[in-house]
Backbone bond lengths (Angstrom), bond angles and torsions (degrees), N, CA, C in turn:
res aa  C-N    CA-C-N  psi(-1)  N-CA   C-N-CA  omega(-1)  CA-C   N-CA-C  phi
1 X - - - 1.448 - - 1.524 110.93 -
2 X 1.166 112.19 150.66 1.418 119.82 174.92 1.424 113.23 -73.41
3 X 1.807 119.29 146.80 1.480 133.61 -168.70 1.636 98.88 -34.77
4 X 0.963 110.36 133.01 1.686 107.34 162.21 1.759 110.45 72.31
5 X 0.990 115.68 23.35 1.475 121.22 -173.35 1.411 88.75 -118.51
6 X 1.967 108.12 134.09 1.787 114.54 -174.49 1.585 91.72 -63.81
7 X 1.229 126.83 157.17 1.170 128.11 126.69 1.765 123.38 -107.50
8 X 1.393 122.37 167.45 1.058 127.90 -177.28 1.212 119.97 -140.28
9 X 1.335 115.98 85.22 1.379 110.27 173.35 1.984 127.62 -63.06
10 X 1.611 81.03 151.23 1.869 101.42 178.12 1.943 94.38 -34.67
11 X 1.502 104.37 146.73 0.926 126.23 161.40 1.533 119.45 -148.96
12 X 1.584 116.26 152.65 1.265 117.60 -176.16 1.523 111.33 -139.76
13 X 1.582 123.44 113.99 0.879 109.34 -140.99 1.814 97.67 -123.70
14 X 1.089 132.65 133.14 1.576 134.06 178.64 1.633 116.11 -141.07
15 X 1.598 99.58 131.48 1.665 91.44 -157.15 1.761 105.35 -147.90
16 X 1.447 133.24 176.85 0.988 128.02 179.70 1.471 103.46 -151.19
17 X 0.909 89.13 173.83 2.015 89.05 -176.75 1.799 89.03 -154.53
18 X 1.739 120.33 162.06 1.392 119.15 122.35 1.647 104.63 -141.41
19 X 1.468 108.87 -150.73 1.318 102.72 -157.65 2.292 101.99 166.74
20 X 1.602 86.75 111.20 1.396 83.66 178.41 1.331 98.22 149.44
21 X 1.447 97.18 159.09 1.589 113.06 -145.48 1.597 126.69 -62.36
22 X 1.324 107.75 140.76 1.515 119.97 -169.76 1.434 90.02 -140.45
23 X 1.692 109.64 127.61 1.832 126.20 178.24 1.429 79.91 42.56
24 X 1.592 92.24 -148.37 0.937 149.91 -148.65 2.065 101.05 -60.22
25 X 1.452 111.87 -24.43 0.948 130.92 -156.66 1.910 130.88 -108.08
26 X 1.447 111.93 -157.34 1.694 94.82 160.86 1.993 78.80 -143.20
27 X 1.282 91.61 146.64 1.531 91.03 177.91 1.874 108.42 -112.46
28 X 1.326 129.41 161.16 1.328 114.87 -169.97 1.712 89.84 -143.64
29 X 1.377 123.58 141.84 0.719 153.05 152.06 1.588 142.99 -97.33
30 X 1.040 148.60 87.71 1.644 144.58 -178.41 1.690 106.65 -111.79
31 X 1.528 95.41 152.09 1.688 114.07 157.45 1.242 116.65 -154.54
32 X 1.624 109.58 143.21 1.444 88.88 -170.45 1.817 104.61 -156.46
33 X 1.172 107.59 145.13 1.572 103.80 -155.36 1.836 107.32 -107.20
34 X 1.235 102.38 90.82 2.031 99.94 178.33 1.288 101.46 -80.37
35 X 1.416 107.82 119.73 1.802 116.31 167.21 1.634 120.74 -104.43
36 X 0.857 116.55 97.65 1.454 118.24 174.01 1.244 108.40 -46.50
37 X 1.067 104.64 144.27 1.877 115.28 -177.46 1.310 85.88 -116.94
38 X 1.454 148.32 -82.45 1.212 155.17 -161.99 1.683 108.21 -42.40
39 X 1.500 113.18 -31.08 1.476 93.16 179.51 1.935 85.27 -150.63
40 X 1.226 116.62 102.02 1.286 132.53 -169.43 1.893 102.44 -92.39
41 X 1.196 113.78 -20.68 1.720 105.29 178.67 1.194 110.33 -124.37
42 X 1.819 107.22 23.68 1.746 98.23 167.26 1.101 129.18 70.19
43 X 1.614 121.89 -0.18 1.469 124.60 177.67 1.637 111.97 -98.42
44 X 1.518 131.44 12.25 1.514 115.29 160.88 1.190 108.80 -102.66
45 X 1.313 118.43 115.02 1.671 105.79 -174.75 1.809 124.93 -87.99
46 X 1.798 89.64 23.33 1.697 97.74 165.96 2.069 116.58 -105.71
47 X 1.538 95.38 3.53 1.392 110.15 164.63 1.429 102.08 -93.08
48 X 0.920 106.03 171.96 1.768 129.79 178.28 1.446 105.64 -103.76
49 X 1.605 132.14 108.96 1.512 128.54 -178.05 1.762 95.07 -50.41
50 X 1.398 93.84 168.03 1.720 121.23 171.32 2.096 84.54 -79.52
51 X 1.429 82.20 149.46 1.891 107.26 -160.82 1.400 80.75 -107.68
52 X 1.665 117.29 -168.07 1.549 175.59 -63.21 1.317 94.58 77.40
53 X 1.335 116.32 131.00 1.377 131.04 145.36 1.678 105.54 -140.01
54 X 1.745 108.66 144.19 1.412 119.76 -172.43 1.909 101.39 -143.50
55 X 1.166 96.93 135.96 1.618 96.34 159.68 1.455 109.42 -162.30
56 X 1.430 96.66 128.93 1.657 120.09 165.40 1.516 115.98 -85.68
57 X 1.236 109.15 140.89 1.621 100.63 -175.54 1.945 114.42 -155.58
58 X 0.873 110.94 137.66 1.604 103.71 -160.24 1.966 99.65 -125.69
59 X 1.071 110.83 150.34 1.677 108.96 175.49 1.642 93.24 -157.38
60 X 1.317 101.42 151.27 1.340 117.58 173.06 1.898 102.50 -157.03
61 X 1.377 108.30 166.87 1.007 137.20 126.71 1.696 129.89 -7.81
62 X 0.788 124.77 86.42 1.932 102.92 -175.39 1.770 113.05 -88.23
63 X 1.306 104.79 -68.38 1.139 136.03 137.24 1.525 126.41 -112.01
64 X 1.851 101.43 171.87 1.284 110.14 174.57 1.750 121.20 -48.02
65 X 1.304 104.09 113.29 1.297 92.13 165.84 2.242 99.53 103.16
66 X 1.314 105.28 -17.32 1.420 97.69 177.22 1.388 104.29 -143.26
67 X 1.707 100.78 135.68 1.618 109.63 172.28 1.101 109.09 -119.59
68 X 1.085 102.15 171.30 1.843 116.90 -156.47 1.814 92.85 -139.47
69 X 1.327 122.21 156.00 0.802 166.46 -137.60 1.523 149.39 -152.69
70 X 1.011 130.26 80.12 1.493 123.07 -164.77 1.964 107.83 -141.88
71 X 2.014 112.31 141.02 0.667 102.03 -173.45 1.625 103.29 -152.08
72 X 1.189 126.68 153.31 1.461 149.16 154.36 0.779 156.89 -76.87
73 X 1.810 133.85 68.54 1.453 114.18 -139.34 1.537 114.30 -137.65
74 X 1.328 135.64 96.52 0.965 162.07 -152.28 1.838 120.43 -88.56
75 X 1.773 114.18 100.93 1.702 80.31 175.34 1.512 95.17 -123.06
76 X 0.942 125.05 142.68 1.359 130.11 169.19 1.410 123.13 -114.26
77 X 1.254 98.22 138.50 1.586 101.09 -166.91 1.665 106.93 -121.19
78 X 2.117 68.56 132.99 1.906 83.94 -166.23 1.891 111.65 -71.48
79 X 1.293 117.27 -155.65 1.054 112.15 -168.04 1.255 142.45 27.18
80 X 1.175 101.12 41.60 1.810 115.42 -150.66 1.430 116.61 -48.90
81 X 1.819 100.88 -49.19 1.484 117.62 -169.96 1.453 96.83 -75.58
82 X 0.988 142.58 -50.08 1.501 138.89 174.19 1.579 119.71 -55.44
83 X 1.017 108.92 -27.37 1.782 114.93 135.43 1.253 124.33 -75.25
84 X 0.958 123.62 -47.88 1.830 95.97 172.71 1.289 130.99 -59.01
85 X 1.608 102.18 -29.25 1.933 118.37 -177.60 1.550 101.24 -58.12
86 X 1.508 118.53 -42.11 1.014 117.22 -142.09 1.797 93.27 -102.60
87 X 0.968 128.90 -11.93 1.462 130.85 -179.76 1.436 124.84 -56.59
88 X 1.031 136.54 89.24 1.582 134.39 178.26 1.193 116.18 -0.95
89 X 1.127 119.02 155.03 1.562 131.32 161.11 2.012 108.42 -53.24
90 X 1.513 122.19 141.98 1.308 74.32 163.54 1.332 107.90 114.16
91 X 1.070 103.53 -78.60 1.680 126.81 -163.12 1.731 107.70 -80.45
92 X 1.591 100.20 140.13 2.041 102.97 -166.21 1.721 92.23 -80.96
93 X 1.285 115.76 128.84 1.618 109.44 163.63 1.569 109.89 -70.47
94 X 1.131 92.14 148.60 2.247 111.13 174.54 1.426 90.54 -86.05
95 X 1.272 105.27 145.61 1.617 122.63 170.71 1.333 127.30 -62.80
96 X 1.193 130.42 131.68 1.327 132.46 -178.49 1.723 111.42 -42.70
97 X 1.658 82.96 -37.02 1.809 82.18 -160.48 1.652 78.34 -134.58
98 X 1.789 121.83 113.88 1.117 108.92 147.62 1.422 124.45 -113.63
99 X 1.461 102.67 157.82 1.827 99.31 -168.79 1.441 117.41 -127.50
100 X 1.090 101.91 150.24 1.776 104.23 -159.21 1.808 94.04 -125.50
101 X 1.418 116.14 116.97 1.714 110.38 165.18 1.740 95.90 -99.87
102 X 1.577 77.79 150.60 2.014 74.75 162.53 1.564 99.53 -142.80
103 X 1.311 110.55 158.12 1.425 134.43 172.79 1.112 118.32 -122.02
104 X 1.788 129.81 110.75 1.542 123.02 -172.20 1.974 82.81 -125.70
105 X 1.473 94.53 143.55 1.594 110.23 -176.58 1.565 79.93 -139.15
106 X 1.676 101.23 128.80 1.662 118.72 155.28 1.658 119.59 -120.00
107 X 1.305 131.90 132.16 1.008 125.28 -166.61 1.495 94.68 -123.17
108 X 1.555 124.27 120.64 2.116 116.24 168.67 1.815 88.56 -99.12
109 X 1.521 88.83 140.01 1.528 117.54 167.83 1.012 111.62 -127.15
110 X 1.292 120.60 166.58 1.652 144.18 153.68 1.636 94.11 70.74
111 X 1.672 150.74 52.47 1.016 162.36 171.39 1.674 95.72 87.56
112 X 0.650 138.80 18.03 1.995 145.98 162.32 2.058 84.66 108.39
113 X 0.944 125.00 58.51 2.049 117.80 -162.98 1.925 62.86 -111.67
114 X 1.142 129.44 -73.98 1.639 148.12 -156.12 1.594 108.62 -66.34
115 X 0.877 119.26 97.49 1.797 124.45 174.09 1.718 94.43 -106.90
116 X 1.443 110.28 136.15 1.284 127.32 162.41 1.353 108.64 -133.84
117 X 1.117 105.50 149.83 1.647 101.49 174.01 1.517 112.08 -173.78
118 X 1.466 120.66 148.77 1.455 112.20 148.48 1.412 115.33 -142.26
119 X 1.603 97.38 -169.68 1.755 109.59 -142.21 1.393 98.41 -142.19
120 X 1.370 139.07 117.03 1.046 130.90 -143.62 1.517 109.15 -160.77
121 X 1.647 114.65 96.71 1.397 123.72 -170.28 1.388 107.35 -109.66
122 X 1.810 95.96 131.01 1.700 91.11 -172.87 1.379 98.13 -146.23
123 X 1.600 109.05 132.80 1.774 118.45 -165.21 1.152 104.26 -106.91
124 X 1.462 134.75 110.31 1.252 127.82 -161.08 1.529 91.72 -90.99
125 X 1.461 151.53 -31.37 1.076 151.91 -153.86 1.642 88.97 -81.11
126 X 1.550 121.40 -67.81 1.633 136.05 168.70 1.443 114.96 -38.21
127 X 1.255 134.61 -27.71 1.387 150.54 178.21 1.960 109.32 57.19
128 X 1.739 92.56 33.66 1.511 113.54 -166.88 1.590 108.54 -115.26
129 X 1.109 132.66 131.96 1.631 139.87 154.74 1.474 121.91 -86.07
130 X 1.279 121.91 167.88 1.047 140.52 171.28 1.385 133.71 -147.68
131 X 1.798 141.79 83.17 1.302 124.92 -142.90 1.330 90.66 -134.47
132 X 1.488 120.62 126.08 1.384 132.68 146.56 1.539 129.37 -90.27
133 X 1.403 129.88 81.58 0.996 123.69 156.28 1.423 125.26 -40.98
134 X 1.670 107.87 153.36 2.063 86.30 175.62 1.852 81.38 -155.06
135 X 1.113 122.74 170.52 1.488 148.22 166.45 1.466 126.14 -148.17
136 X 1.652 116.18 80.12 1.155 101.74 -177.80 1.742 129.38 -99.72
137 X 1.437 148.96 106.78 1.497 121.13 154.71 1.252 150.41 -74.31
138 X 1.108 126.40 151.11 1.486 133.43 -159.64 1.724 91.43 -109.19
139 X 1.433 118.97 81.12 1.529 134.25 161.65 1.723 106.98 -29.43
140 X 1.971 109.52 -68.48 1.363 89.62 177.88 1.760 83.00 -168.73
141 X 1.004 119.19 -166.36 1.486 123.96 -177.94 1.771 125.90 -12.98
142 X 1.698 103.89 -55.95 0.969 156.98 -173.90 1.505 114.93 -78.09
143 X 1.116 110.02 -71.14 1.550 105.09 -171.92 1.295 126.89 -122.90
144 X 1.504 139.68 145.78 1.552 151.58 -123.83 1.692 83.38 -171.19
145 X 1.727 109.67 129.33 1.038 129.35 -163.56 1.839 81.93 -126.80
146 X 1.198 135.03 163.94 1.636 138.39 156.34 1.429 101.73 175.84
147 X 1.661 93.71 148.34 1.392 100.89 170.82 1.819 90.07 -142.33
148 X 1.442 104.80 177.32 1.162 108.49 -160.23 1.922 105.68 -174.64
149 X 1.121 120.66 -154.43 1.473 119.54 -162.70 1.466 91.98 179.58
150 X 1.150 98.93 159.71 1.505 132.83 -175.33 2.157 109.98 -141.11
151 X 1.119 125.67 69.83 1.252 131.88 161.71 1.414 135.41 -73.76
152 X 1.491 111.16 109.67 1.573 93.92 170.50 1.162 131.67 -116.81
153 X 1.290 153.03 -165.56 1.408 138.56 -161.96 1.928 94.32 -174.19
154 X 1.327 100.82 133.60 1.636 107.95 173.47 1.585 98.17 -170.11
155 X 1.376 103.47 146.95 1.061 124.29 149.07 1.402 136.55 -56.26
156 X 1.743 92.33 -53.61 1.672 102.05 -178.23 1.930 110.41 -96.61
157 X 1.052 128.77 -176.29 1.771 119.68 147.05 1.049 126.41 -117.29
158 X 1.967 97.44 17.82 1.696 96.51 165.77 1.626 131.72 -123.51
159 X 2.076 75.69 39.15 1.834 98.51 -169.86 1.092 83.99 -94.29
160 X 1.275 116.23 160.82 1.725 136.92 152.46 1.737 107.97 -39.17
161 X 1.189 117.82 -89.59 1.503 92.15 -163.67 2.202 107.68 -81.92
162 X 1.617 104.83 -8.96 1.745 88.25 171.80 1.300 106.87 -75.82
163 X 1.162 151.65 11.18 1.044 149.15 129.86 1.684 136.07 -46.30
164 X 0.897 105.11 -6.83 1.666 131.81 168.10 1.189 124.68 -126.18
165 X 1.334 104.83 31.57 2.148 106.13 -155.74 1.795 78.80 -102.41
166 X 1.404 156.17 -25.49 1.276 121.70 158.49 1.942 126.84 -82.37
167 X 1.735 97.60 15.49 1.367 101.09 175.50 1.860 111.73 -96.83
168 X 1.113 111.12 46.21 1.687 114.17 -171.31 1.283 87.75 -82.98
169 X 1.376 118.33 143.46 1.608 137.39 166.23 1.434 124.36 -151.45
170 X 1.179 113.71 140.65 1.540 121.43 176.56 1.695 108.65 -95.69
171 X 1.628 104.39 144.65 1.327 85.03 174.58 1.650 108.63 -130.08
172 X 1.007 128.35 -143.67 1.245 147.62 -179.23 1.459 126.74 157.48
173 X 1.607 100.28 137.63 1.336 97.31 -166.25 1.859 119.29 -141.09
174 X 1.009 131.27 -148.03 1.921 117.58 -179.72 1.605 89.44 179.46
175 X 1.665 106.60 99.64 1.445 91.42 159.86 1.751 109.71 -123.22
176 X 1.849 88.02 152.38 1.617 80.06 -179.27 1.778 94.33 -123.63
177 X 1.717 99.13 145.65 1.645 113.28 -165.70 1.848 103.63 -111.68
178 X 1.244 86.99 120.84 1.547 85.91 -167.86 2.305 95.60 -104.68
């Protein structure tokens, strides 16, 4: 491909999910296996190694009117050492094993018309966050008023979300549902 042109390497992708109730709750489970075809032993370090990815995830009820949220999400990357050999001078290595928790809290007000909520991803391995606040109302049949944010937080700028830590934005929006 030409300088600055995406490329996309072959991928092969096989996965499982389930999902269903535990206590008080619904519990969720996934795994899922990305195989690189383009670089199968992990030694070009401008391919992406073949993954493990896993996430556990639990939501309930807290109280009336607010759910809670919690999640686990794991990708590990195979061929590790054949990625590191092969990594430039220079260049920050990605973690064997990086991990992502998230926290989503929803609160309905004013007869459920008032949704607030946020969403809140934080990589302790990445030393990076990710938080969407949101506020939406439901005016009347028809129309839904919300505004909301997009925040990020990193240490480095060659983490996944500190890499967007000068893209913070507020938004606002007006939809009407016919």
């Amino acid at each position: 491909p030409a300088t600055g042109e995406a490329t996309f390497p072959r991928l092969q992708v096989f996965g499982a999910s389930a999902r269903g109730p535990l206590g008080r709750g619904l519990l969720s489970l996934e795994a899922g296996w990305y195989r690189s075809l383009d670089d199968p032993d992990g030694g070009d370090p401008f391919v992406r190694n073949s993954e493990a990815r896993y996430l556990v995830g639990y939501e309930q009820e807290l109280a009336p009117n607010l759910t809670g949220g919690l999640q686990a999400y794991v990708e590990q990357m195979l061929d590790y050492d054949a990625y590191r050999r092969a990594l430039p001078d220079g260049q920050p290595a990605a973690d064997e094993y990086r991990q992502v928790l998230t926290l989503r809290l929803t609160r309905l007000l004013m007869s459920q018309n008032l949704q607030l909520g946020v969403f809140v991803y934080w990589s302790p391995t990445d030393r990076d966050a990710y938080l969407r606040p949101k506020a939406s109302y439901k005016l009347d049949d028809h129309w839904l008023v919300e505004v909301g944010g997009n925040l990020f937080f990193g240490a480095d700028d060659h983490t996944f979300f500190g890499q967007f830590e000068r893209n913070n934005n507020l938004y606002a929006s007006v939809r009407y549902g016919f």
